[in-house]
C-alpha positions in Angstrom: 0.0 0.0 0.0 1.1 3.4 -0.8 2.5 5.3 2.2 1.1 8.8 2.6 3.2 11.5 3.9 2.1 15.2 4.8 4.5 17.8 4.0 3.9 21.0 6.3 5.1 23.7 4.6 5.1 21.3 1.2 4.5 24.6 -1.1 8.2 25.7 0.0 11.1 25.9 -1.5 12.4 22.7 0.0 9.0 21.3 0.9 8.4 21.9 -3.0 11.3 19.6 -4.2 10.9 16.9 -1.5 7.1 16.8 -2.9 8.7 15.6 -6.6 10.9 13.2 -5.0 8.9 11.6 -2.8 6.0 11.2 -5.8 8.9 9.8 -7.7 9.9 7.4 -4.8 6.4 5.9 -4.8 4.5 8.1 -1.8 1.5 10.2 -1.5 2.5 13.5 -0.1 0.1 16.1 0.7 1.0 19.5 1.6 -0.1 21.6 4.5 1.1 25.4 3.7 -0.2 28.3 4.5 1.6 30.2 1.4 3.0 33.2 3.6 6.5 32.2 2.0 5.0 30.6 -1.4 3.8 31.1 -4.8 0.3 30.3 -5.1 0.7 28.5 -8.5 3.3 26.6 -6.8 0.7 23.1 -7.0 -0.1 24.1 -10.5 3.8 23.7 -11.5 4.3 20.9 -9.2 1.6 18.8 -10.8 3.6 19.6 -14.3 6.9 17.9 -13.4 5.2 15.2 -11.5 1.9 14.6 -13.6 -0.3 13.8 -10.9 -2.5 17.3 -9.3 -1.0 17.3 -5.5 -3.1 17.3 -2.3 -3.2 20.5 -0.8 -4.5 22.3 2.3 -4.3 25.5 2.8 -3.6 26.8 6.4 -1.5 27.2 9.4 0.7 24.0 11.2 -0.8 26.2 14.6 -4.3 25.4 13.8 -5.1 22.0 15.7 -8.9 21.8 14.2 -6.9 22.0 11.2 -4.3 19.1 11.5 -7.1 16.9 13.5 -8.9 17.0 9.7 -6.3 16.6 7.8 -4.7 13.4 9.3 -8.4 11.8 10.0 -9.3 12.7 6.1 -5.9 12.3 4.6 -5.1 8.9 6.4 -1.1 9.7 6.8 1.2 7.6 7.6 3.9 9.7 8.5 4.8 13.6 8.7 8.1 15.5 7.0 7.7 19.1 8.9 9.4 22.2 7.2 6.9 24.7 8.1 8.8 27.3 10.2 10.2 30.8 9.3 13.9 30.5 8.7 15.5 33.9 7.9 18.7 34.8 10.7 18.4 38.3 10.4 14.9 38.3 10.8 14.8 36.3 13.7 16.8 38.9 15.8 14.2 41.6 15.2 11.0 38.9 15.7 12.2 36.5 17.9 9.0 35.8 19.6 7.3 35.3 16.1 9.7 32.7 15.4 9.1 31.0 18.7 5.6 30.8 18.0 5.5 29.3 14.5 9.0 27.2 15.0 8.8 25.7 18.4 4.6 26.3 19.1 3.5 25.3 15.3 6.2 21.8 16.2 4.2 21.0 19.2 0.7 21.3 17.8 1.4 19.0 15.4 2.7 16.8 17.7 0.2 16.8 19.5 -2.5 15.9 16.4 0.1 13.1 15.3 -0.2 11.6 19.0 -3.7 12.0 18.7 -4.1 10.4 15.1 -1.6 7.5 15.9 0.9 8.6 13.8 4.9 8.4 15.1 7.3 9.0 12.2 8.1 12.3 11.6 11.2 13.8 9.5 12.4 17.3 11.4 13.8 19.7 9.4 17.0 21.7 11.2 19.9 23.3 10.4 23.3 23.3 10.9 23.0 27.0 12.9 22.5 24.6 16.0 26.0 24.3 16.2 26.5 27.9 17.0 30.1 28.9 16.4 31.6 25.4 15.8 34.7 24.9 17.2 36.0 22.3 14.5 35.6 21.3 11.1 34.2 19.9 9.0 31.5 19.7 12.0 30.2 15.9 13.1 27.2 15.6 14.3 28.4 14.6 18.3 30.1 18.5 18.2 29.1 21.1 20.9 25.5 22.7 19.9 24.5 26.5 20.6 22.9 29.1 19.4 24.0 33.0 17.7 20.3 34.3 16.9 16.7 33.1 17.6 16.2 30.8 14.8 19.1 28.8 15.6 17.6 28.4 19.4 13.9 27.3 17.9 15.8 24.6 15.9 17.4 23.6 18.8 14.5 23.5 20.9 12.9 21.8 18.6 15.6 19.1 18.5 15.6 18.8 22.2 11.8 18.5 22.1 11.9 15.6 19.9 14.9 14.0 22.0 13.1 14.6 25.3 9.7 12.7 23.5 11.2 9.8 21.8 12.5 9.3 25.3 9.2 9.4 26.9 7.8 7.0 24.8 9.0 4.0 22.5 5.9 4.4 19.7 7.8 7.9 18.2 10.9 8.0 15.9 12.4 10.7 14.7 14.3 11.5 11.4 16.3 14.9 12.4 18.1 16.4 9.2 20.5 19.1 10.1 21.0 21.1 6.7 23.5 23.4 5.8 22.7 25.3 3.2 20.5 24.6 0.1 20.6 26.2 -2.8 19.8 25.7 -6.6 16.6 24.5 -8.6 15.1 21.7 -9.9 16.5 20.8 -13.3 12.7 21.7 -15.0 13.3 24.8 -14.3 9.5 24.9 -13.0 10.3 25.4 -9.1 13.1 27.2 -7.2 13.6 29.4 -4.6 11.3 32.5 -4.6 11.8 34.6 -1.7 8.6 37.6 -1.8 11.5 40.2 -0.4 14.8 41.2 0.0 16.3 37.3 0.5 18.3 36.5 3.1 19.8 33.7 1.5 23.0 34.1 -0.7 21.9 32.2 -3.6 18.1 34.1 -4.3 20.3 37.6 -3.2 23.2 37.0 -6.2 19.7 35.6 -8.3 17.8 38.7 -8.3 21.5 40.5 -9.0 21.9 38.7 -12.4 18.2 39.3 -13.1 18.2 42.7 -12.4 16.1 43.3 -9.4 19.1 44.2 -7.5 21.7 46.3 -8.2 24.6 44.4 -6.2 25.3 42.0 -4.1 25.5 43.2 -0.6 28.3 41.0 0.8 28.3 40.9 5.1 32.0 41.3 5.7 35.1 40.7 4.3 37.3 40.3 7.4 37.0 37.0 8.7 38.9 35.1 8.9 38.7 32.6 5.6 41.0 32.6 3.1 39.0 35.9 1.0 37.7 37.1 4.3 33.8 36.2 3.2 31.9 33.9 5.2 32.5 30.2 4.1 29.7 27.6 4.6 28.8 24.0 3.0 25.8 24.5 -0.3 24.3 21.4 -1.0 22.0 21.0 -4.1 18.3 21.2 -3.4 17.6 18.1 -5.2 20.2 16.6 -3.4 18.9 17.9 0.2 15.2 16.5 -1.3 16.5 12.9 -1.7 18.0 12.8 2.0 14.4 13.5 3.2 13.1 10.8 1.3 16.0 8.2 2.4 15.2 9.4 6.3 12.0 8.9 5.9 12.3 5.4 4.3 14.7 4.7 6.8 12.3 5.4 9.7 9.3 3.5 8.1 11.6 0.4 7.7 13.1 0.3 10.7 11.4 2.1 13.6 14.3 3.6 14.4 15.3 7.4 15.4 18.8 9.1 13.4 20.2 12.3 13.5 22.6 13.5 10.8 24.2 16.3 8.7 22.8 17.2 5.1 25.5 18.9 3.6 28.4 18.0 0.9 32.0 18.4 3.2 33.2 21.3 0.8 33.1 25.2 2.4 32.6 27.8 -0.5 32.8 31.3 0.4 30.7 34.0 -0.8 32.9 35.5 -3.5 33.6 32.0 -4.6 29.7 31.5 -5.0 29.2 35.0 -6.6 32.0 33.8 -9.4 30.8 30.9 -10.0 26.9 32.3 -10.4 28.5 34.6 -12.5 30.1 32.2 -14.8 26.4 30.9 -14.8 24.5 33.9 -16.1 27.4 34.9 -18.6 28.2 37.6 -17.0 30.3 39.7 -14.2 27.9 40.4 -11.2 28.6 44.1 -9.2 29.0 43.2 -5.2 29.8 45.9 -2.1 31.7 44.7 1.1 29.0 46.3 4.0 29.5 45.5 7.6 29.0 42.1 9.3 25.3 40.9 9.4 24.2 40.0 13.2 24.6 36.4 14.1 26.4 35.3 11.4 29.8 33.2 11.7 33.2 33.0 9.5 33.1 29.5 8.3 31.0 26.1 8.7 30.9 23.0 6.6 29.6 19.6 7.5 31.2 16.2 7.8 28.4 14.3 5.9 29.6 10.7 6.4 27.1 9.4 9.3 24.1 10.6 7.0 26.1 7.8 4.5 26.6 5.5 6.8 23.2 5.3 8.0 21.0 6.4 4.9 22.9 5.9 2.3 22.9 9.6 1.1 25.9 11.4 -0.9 25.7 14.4 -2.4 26.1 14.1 -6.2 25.4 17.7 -7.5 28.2 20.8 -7.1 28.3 24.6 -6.9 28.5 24.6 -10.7 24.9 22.4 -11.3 23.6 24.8 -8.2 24.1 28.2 -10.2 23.2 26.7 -13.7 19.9 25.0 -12.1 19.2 28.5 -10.4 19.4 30.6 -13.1 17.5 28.3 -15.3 15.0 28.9 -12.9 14.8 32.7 -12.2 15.5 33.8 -15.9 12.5 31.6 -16.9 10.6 33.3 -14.2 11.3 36.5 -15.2 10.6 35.5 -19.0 7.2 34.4 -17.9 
């Protein structure tokens, strides 16, 4: 029988590509989003690459009536949870915003999982629970913090899901620390759309080479990295999709809780990424050094072998497939 798998927050830009691979995989996800942070004709394009219309509901992970219908309708099997808000920078100036919809919106679904029977759930973190790490490449048994308020709601939420799989055999947990995902799918019919200024490097040097921006604002260039630009690990979203769908395959098999890092083991720093998206687009894209941004740290890239070890999950796509795949995807947007 065909496992069905809601995907909070399934219109994202992860949520989005995860959808396409778990359809591919064999699964029956439907998608909970409340389209704050996504295009509305976001199901329209996903039913195009896929060729099957998805299952969507449209509302909040905080509204229990909400998930009590959809998992006594829907019939799911298991959960893969990305809603949350996710910007750094944001999260300093909103931090009890982000507690709400990151750490409240985790436990009211918990709670209508509990209540529906259902005890598989894949957790979407991040690598900013390691704070400022002090090694790398970073294993997953390294020292955890936090710099800003979105890196404590992921950690909190971690904890959360520690503390209940403790309290109770019945729940297993697939937590996916990523670091940092960028590209498009190679249709070119979903990507990352952020409705603002974006917070993350790829979409900022994006809207650059299409025009919407005039530069690249680059935070610093005094750390200390070999350029003096912040260095972290970019991992293909396609790639980052197919670790979901091995955790949660993983879990369904085996009953069995993991944690592990989602990232490549390669640190690229921002000018590095800016040349190589500018090698993309075919031409030179304008940057300007401004001051550091708050919570941000010099360098961080994952060492990626547990998530091998126990999922079977490798990387196979590099910077140069990330930029080509992204600009596919935002010059066809802007064409349309």
């Amino acid at each position: 029988m065909t496992a069905t798998i809601l995907l909070t927050g399934g219109a994202g830009y992860i949520g989005s590509h995860t959808h396409v691979a778990l359809v591919a995989a064999g699964y029956r996800p439907v998608i909970l989003d409340d389209f704050s942070n996504a295009a509305g004709d976001v199901p329209e394009r996903l039913a195009r690459i896929s060729g099957t219309e998805p299952r969507v509901w449209r509302g909040s992970v905080l509204d229990a009536a909400l998930l009590d219908e959809i998992f006594a309708v829907e019939r799911i099997d298991a959960v893969v949870h990305f809603a949350a808000r996710k910007a750094v920078g944001e999260s300093v100036r909103m931090p009890l915003e982000y507690v709400e919809t990151n750490v409240v919106g985790l436990v009211t679904l918990l709670k209508a999982m509990r209540a529906a029977g259902v005890f598989r759930l894949v957790y979407s973190s991040s690598a900013t629970v390691y704070g400022v790490p002090d090694r790398l490449p970073i294993p997953e048994d390294a020292a955890t913090g936090f710099t800003n308020p979105y890196g404590y709601t992921k950690l909190a939420g971690e904890q959360l899901l520690e503390q209940l799989a403790a309290s109770d055999p019945r729940w297993a947990f697939g937590v996916l620390r990523y670091f940092n995902p960028a590209g498009a799918h190679g249709s070119g019919l979903i990507g990352e759309d952020p409705r603002d200024v974006p917070n993350n490097l790829m979409p900022y040097i994006a809207k650059v080479a299409v025009g919407e921006l005039p530069e690249l604002r680059v935070f610093g260039d005094d750390y200390d990295t070999p350029d003096g630009t912040g260095v972290r690990d970019y991992i293909h979203v396609e790639d980052l999709a197919e670790g979901h769908v091995l955790s949660l395959a993983a879990l369904m098999r085996d009953g069995r809780g993991h944690l592990v890092n989602l990232g490549t083991g390669c640190g690229f720093s921002v000018l590095q990424m800016l040349a190589a998206y500018s090698e993309a687009c075919g031409r030179r894209l304008p940057h300007v050094v401004v001051p550091r941004r708050a919570g941000d740290i010099a360098a961080c890239w994952a060492d990626p072998s547990r998530a091998a070890e126990l999922l079977g999950f490798r990387a196979r796509r590099g910077i140069g497939e990330m930029c080509a795949s992204s600009w596919a995807w935002v010059s066809r947007r802007q064409r349309n």
